[in-house]
C-alpha positions, 0 to 999 in steps of 0.5 A: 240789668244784669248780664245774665239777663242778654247773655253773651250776644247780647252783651256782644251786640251792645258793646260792638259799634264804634269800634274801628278808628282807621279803618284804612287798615281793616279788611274784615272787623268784628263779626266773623271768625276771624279778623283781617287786616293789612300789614304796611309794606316795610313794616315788621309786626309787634305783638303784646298781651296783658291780663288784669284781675279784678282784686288783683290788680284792682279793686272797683270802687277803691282803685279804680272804676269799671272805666278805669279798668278798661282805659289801662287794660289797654294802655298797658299794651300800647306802652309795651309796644312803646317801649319797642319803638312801635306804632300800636294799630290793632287788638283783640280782648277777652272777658271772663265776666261774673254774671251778676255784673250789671250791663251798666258797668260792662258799658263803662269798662268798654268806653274806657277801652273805645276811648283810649283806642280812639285816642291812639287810632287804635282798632278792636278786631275783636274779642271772646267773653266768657263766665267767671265764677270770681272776679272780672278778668280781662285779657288784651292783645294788641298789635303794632309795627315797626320799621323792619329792622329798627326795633328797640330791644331791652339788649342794645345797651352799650358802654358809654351810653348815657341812662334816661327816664321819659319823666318823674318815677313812682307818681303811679305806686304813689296814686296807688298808696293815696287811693287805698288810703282812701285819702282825698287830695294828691289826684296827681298820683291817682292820675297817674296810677289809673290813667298812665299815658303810653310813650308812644311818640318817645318810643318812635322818637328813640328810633329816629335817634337810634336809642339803643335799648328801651323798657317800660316801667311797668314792675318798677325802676329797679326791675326794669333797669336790672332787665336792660343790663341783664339783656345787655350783658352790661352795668348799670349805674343810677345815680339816685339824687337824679331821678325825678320824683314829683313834688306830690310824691314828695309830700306824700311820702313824707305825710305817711312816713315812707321811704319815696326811694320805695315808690320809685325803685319797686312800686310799678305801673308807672309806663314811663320809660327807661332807656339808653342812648348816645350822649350826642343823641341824649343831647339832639333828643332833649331838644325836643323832649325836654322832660327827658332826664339823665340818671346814670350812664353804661359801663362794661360789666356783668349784668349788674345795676348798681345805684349811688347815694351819699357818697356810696354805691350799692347794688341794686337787687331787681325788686318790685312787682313778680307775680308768684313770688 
């Protein structure tokens, strides 16, 4: 059965149970204009929204499946409210979808959303669906909070802090070259480009420890730590035999021929962290993030990252992903 064959409120009535995972927090859901919920007291509001487009940032049956769209659809979100030290409660989606998509794989895409927000508590308020000519396109916003005050923007950086990553870097750009590969084996890296994990509990973590600036890899490392300096009107200086890299990634790069340092610098998708902290809180964090590793510290300077290798150090233009460009 097609979408064409229900049409809208018929898609909207099979897809709209189970949708509310604490529902403490929800005054009016799904099912009127508009929907109500209750900020905590003490609490300042996050505010978040990605879009996907099909053959853009996937390709159903070779990337990705229906489920796995709609898991990172909204874990993309969830990291970006991570990576300000938030705690993700609610959303709200649009659907731009071709009439010739079968029900079938609608209820796919919108399990992968449920399941990731049951996982995280996260409720769906709501939602438009629209008719594409083209491709699907899926569009979530979702909400979080913070204590009032404690936000960690990507321009706290300070001199003298020390620079880290939540885990390996370039495990997701890597899954991404396996799969369109259409390879078998590495499902380490496929993992990690279809299924990243939100560093919801590091982010909130940072804040106990009075992290200083904070940003999620979504565009690459390379990017992302051009980003902090920049904010920060800081340097940045990456050592790169520091960062992690996996063994899979390791192996795969060098199965193809390819450079591992363009996978890490400019391949994205990762949704780990980069941030910068105090060397004694680094030191009290690490206790109890152990995966956390050091790769480079803070300096006085003009916005500028610059990363060493074999004796040199090289400035690091801010590649990876841009759209438009």
């Amino acid at each position: 059965m097609k979408i064409s064959d229900i049409g809208e409120f018929g898609f909207i009535d099979a897809v709209t149970d189970d949708t509310i995972f604490d529902p403490n927090s929800v005054v009016i859901g799904i099912g009127d204009d508009g929907a109500v919920y209750k900020a905590t007291p003490g609490m300042e509001q996050i505010s978040v929204i990605d879009t996907m487009v099909e053959n853009s940032h996937f390709i159903i049956g070779k990337t990705a499946t229906w489920y796995d769209v709609g898991y990172k659809a909204v874990a993309s979100n969830l990291s970006d409210i991570a990576a300000m030290g938030g705690i993700p409660t609610q959303l709200v989606l649009s659907t731009a979808i071709p009439p010739h998509m079968e029900m079938t794989e609608l209820v796919d895409l919108y399990k992968g959303i449920k399941d990731i927000c049951r996982i995280y508590r996260v409720n769906i308020l709501g939602g438009d669906t629209v008719t594409s000519k083209e491709g699907m396109v899926i569009t979530v916003a979702a909400f979080g909070e913070i204590e009032t005050g404690r936000a960690i923007c990507r321009s706290g950086a300070k001199p003298g802090d020390i620079i880290a990553v939540s885990h390996s870097i370039g495990d997701a750009s890597g899954g991404l070259d396996v799969l369109l590969a259409e390879k078998s084996g590495y499902e380490k890296l496929k993992k990690a480009h279809q299924f990243p994990v939100p560093q919801i509990e590091l982010g909130r973590k940072l804040v106990a420890f009075h992290g200083h600036s904070l940003n999620d890899i979504s565009d690459g490392l390379a990017s992302e730590s051009n980003e902090i300096a920049k904010a920060s009107h800081v340097d940045l200086h990456l050592k790169r035999d520091l960062i992690p890299c996996s063994d899979e990634l390791i192996k795969w790069a060098a199965a193809v021929g390819k450079d591992i340092w363009k996978f890490v610098f400019d391949g994205g998708e990762d949704y780990e962290m980069i941030f910068t902290i105090s060397a004694p809180n680094f030191n009290a964090l690490k206790k109890e993030f152990p995966d956390i590793t050091e790769i480079g510290n803070v300096s006085k300077g003009t916005g500028k990252v610059y990363v060493s290798y074999e004796g040199q150090e090289v400035l690091l233009q801010p590649t990876g992903w841009n759209h438009f460009r």
